[in-house]
Structure formats: C-alpha cells, structure tokens
TORNU-266022 format. One record per residue: x, y, z of N, C-alpha, C in turn; residue in three letters. Coordinates in steps of 0.1 Angstrom, whole numbers, plus 5000, padded with zeros to 4 digits. Layout:
% TORNU-266022
XYZXYZXYZALA ...
//
This chain:
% TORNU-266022
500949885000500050005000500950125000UNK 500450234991501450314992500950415004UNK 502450525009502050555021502750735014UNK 502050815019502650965016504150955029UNK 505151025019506351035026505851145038UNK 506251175048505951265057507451275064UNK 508351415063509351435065509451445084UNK 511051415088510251375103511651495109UNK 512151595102512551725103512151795096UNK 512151955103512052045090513452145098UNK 513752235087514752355088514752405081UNK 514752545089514652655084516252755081UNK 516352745068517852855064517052975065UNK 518253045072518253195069519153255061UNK 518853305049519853345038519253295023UNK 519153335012519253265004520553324995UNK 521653295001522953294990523653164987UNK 524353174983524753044978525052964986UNK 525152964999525452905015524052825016UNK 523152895016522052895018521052825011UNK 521752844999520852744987521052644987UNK 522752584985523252464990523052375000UNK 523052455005522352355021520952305022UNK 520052405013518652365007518152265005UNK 519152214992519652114980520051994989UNK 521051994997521951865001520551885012UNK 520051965017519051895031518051815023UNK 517451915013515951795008516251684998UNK 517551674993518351524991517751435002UNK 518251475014518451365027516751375030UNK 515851385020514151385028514251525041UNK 514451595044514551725050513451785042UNK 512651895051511551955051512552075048UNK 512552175045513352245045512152415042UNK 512752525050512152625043513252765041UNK 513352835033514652895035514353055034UNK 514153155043514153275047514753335043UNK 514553425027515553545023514753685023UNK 515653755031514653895029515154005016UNK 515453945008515454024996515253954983UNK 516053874974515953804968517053734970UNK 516953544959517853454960519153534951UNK 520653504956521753554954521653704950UNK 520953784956520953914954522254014960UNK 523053904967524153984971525953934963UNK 527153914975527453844965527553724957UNK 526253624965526553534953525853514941UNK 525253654935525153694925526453774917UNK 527253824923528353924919529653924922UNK 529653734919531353684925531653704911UNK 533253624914533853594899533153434894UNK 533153384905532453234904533553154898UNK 534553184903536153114902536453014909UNK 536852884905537152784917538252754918UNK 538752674922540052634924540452534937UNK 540552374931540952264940542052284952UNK 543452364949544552304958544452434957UNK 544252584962544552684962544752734976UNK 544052604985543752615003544952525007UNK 545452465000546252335002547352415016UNK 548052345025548652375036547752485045UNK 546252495044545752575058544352485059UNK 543652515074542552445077541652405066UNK 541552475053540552485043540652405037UNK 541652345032542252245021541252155016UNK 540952095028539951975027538751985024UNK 537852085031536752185025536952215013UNK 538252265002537952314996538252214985UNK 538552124984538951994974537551884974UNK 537051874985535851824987534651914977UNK 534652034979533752134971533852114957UNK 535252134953535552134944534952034932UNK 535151904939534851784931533751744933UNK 532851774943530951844943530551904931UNK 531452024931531152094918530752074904UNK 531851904904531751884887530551764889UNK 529951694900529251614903528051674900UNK 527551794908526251884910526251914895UNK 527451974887526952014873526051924866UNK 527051774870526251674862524251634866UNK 524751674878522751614883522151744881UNK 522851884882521552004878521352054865UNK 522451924858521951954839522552044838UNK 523852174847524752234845523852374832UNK 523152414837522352544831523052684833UNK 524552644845525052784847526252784844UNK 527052724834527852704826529152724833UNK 529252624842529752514849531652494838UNK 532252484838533352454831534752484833UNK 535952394831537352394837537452514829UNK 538852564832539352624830541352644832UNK 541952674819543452704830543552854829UNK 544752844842544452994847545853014849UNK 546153134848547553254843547353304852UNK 548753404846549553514857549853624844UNK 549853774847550253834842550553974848UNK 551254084844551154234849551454314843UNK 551154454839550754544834551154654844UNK 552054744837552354804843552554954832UNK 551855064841551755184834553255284834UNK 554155294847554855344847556355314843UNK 556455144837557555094833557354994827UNK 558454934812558354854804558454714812UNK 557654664808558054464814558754374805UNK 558954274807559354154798558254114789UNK 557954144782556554114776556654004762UNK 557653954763557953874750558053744756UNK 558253714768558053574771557153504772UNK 556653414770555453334770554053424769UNK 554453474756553453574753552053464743UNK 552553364744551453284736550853234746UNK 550853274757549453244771548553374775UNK 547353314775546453404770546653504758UNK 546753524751547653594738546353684735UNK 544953724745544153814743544453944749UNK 545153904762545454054767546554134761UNK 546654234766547454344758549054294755UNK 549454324744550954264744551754314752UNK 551254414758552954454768552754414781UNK 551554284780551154194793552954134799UNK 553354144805554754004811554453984822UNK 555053934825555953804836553953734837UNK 554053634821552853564819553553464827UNK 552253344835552953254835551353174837UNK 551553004839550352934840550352904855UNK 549252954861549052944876548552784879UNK 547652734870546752604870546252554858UNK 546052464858545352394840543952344847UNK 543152294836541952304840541652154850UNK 542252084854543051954864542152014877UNK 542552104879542552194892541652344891UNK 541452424884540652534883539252514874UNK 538352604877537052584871536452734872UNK 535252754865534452854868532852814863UNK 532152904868530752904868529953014867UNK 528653064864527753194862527653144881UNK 528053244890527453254902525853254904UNK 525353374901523953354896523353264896UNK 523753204883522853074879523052984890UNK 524252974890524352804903523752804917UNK 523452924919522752954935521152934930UNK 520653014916519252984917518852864909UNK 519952764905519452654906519652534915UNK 520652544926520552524933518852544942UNK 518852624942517352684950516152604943UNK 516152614928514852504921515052384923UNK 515952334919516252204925515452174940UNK 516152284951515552274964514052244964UNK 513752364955511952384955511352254951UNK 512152204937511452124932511551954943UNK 512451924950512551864962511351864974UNK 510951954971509852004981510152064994UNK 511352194987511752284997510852404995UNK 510252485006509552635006511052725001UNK 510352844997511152995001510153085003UNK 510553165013509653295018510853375015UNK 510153495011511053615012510253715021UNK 510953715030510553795044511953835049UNK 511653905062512953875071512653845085UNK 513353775091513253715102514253855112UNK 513053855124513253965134513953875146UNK 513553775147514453705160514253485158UNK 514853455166514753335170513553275178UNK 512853165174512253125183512653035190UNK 512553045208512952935215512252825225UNK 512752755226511852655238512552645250UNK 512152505257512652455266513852545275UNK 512752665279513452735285514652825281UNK 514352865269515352955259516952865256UNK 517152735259518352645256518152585243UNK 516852615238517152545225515752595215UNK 516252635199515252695187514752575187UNK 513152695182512252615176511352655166UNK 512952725158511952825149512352955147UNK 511853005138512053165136510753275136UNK 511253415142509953465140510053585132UNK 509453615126509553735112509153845119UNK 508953935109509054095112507554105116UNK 506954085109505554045107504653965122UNK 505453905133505153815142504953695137UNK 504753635127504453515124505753425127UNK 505253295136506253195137506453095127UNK 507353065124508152935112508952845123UNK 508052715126508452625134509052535130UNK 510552505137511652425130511952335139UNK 512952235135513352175146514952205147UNK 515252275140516852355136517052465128UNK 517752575125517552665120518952665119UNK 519352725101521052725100521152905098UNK 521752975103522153095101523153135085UNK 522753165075523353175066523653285059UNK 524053385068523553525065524653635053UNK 525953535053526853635050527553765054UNK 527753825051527953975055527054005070UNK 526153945064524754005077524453985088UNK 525553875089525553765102525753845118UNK 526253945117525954045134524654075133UNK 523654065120521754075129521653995133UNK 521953855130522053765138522653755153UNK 523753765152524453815165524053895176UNK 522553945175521553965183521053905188UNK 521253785183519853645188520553585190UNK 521953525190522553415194524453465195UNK 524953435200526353495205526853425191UNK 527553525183528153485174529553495170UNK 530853485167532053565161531553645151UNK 532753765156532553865146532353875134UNK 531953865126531653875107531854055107UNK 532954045093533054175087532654195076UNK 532754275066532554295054533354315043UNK 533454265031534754325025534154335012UNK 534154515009533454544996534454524989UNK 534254504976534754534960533754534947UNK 534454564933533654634933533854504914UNK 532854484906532854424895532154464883UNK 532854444873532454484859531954384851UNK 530754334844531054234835530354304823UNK 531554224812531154304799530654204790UNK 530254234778530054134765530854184754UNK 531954104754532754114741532354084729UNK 532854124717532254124703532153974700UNK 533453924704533753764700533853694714UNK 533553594720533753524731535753484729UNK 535453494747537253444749537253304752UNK 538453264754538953124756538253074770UNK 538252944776538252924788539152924798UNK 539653074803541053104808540853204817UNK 541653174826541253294843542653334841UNK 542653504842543953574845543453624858UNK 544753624868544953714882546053804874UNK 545853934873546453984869547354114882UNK 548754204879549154284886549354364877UNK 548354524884548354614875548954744883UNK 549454814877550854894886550655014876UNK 549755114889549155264881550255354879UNK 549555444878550855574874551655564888UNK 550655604897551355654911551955554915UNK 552255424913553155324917551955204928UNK 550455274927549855154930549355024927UNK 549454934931549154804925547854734931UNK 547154734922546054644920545854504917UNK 544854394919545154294914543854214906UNK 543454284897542454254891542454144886UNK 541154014885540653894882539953924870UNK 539953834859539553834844538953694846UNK 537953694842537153554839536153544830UNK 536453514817535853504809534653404812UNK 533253424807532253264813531853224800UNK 531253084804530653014793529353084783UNK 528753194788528053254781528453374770UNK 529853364770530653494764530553594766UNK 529953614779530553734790532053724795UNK 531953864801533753844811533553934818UNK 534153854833534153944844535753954847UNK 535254104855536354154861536054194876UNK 536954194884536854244899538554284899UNK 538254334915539454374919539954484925UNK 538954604926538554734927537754704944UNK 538454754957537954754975537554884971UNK 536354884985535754964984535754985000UNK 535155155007535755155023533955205024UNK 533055215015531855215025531355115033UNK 530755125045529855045053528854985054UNK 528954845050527954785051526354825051UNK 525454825043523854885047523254765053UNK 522454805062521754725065520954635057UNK 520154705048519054615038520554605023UNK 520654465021521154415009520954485000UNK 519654494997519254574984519854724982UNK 520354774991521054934989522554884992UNK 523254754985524754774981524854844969UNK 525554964966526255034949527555064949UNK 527655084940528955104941529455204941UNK 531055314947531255384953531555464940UNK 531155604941531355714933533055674924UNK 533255664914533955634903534855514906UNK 534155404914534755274916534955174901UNK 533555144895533955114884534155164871UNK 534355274872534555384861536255314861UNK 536755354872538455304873538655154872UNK 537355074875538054934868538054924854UNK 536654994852536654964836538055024826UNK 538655144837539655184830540555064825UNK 541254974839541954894841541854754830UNK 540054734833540154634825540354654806UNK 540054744801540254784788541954824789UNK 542854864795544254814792544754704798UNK 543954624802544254464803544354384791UNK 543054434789542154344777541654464766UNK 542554514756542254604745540654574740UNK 540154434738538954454731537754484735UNK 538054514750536754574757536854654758UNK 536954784747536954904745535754934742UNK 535454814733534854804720532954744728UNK 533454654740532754594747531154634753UNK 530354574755529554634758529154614775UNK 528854694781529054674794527854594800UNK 527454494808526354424810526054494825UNK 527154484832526954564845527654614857UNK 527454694864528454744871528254714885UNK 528754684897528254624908529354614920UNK 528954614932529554604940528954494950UNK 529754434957529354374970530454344981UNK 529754254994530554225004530654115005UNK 531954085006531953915013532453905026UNK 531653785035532053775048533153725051UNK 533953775065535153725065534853735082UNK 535753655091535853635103537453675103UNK 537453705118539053775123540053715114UNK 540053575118541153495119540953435099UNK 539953505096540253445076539353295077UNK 539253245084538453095085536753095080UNK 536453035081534853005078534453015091UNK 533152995094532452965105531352875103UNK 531552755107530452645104530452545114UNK 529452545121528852415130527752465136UNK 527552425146526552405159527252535166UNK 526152605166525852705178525952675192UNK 527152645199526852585215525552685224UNK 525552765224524852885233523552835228UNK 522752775219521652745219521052615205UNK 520852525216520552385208519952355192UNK 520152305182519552365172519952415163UNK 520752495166520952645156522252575149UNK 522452615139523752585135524152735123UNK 525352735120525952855113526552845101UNK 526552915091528052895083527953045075UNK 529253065075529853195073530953215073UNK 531253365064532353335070533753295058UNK 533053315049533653255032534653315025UNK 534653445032535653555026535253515007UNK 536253555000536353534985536053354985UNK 535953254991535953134984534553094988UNK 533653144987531753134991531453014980UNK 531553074970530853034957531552874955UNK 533152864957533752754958533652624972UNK 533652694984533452574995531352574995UNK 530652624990529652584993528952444992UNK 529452374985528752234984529452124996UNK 530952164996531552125011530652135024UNK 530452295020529952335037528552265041UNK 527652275026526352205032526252095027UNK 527451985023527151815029527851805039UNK 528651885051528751865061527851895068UNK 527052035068525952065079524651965076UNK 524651925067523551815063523651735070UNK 525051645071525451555076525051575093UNK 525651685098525451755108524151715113UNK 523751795108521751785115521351675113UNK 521651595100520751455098521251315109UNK 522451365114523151235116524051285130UNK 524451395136525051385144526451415137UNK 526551335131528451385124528551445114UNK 529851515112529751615100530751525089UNK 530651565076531451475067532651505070UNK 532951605068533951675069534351715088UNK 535751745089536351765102536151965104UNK 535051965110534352095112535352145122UNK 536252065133536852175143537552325139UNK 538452315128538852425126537952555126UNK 536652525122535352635113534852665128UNK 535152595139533752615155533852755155UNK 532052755155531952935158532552945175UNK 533052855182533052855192534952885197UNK 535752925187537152925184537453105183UNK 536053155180536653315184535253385197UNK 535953425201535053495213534053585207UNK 533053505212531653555203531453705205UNK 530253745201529753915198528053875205UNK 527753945216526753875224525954015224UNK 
//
C-alpha cells in the first residue's frame, strides 16, 4: 500500500545565497522539510556578483584544504545532476602584469592568453583545468534553489526579526518574522553572510566583517577562451591592484578587483557601488584586455563578502543554543566551498556527524559578539 512520505524534520535556512541554497539542495536530498528565509531576493548579494572562480589546491597547507577539494569535486558532480544550466566548466588559469609606469618582459610566454594586451609579462600558467573551474554564480545558487523547491523545499521572502525558543530558551524552535508570524523548526542554520551580526542579536556569534569590491562584466564582440587571468596592474602613482579576468561560458567576462571602504547597509538591496569605483576598473580592464573597448558593458556592481578575524569560515552547531547551526564566513571562496559546507551541515543535523572535520570552522574558536 502506498504511504505519503511525511518528513520527520523540517529546517529553516536563513539566507538565500549560495550558502543557503546549497544546504537547501543537500537537506531535501536527505528527505528534509526544508524552508529557506531570504529577505530580499535569492543570490541578490554576492553570490550573484562573485567571479564564480574555483580552484581545488589553492587552500592546500591551511585548515581549508579539505573543504575546499571536497567542494570542488561536488562541483563537477552537481553540474552533472542539475543538467549544469550555469555554465559550469574547467578552466586553465595564468598570471600576468601590466604596468603603466614601466616597460616589462613582455615577449616571454606571450602565447598564454595571447588576448590580453601585448605589453602583458611575467605571463605564466597558475593552473590547468585539472584543478581550476568557473561558473555563472547566479545561475548556480538559483538552481540550486529550484532543485531545492522542486525537492519540496518552501522559500519565503521575508525577514526574520528574532529566534524562536523553547525548553526554557536552551534550544530553537523556529523563527519569527517581522510580521510576528512563527516558522516552526526543529533546527535553524544561520546563513547570513555579511549580515550575520543581525544575527548576532539572537545568538552569540564571532564577529563577521565585510569586504566590499567592486565588478564589471562586459560582453565582448567575439567570446574568449576558457581561461582565468589574476592579473598585477601597477598605476601611474606606483599603486598595485590585482584584478581577476574571467571569461564565462555565456561569452560574458568578468572583472573584479577594485575594494571599496563604505559600510555595510543594512538592507542588501541598497549595496552600489562607490562614486567612480567602476568607472576605474573599467579603465583597468580595457588596458588589460584592448577589446573591451569595444565591449558592451552588461553591469556594474558592487558587493561584500564575509570574512571572520582569523580568515576561516564559521560552520557548525551554535553551543549557546541547541538547534541552531551557522555557516559563514567564506571570505572570496563562498561560491567554491559551498557544496562542502552544506554536505557537512547536512550531515550535521541528519546524523550527528559532519562529513567533513568541522573543528577548525567552530563558531566557538573566536569569542563570540553577544
């Protein structure tokens, strides 16, 4: 006789960035009820406005390594089960620099990338596509998210005003919106990004900072190769910049690389970018890359990525209150450890153990913000 499945958790993410979506995905894999809480829209911050760059061994000798090798090779797995609609693909990746105030070596291994400007030198190959990859950020967080839906995960777009608790405030049971309405959970993951001190109102958290910069992506006449430059670009005044080139599978190309010193807004929706921030990358990137002169610009953008004191992630179980679990905390590698982070917190909540060796990530390793 057949019997309706009836899920025997539910949880509630708070976030929908690409932390957020993924954990969606890997929860309603495992039969998880799942509902996921974004108060603006899905990847409307940066993991709509990364480079969506990856890279296997780039953590290699620090706590990340394993996180981020595990992600990695998620990556090309997930492409294959979400039919890869966000153009998912290796890539090898260079070195190069540009320099306005003095001639370089520019004749040596000038047949790598051989699109940027010729007086590009000291070219060299950072990674082959073995090890490097890229993706439409975008796309991979909101398909992540359909997937979720189509699993029979909710999304609300609200915002959640506080925690709800039980058993004597030692353990969530749920969240409660701006609105008063309760969302009753039996766990709740904090996936806030940047935003993670409103959180930090409701549960003792480590500090999360912000780190703007600022992105260009253009549409070139002809599509480029599948090739990532980190490039060093050395202005008049003797400043050096380090702008990222990534061409994507749609024959777009992004650029970043351009910090920015405003403060964080509260509501997501009012990040922009800072009075002639990308006016000066675009400068940069058109003597990087001569044929985006010609280019047409698709968009100009800023955002923040979270970072904790110590540069680490933040992912596990909330000690101060039962339930709750975190992750954050990504600095620039969000878009790359996210499939890591949530088949361990999956693991986490479904089972008690995480796949992965979470001690390094304990939000409980920097002295919380209460």
């Amino acid at each position: 006789m057949w019997t309706k499945w009836v899920p025997a958790m539910h949880v509630v993410i708070c976030g929908g960035g690409v932390v957020g979506a993924a954990a969606a995905f890997e929860l309603t894999r495992r039969r998880v009820a799942v509902t996921v809480v974004e108060r603006w829209r899905v990847a409307g911050a940066a993991s709509g406005k990364s480079a969506g760059f990856l890279a296997r061994d780039w953590c290699d000798g620090t706590p990340v390594a394993a996180l981020a090798q595990r992600s990695f090779d998620l990556h090309e797995i997930w492409a294959e089960q979400l039919g890869n609609a966000y153009g998912y693909r290796k890539v090898d990746t260079f070195s190069a620099a540009v320099s306005i105030r003095r001639s370089l070596n520019s004749a040596k291994n000038s047949h790598l990338a051989p699109w940027l400007t010729p007086d590009a030198g000291h070219r060299s190959q950072l990674a082959t596509t073995a090890t490097t990859a890229q993706l439409d950020p975008e796309g991979f967080t909101r398909a992540l998210m359909k997937a979720a839906l189509t699993q029979g995960g909710k999304l609300e777009i609200a915002t959640v005003a506080q925690l709800h608790r039980t058993d004597g405030g030692k353990r969530v049971a749920g969240v409660v919106l701006d609105n008063g309405r309760k969302i009753l959970a039996d766990a709740v993951i904090l996936a806030m990004g940047p935003w993670s001190p409103v959180a930090a109102q409701w549960v003792p958290l480590p500090p999360i900072y912000g780190l703007k910069g600022h992105s260009i992506i253009f549409k070139p006449e002809a599509p480029l190769p599948p090739e990532a430059v980190f490039a060093e670009f050395e202005d008049t005044d003797g400043t050096v910049l380090t702008p990222e080139i990534v061409p994507r599978a749609d024959g777009s190309l992004y650029v970043c690389g351009l910090s920015g010193t405003a403060a964080l807004p509260i509501d997501s929706a009012q990040v922009r970018p800072e009075e002639g921030g990308c006016e000066k990358l675009r400068e940069i990137s058109v003597r990087l890359v001569p044929q985006l002169a010609r280019a047409k610009v698709i968009a100009e953008q800023a955002c923040y990525r979270p970072i904790a004191r110590d540069g680490l992630p933040v992912i596990g179980a909330v000690p101060e209150l039962e339930g709750t679990y975190v992750a954050t905390g990504h600095s620039v590698w969000g878009m790359l450890n996210a499939p890591g982070t949530a088949e361990a917190l999956a693991a986490l909540i479904t089972t008690g153990t995480a796949s992965l060796d979470l001690a390094p990530f304990s939000p409980s390793r920097i002295a919380a913000r209460s």
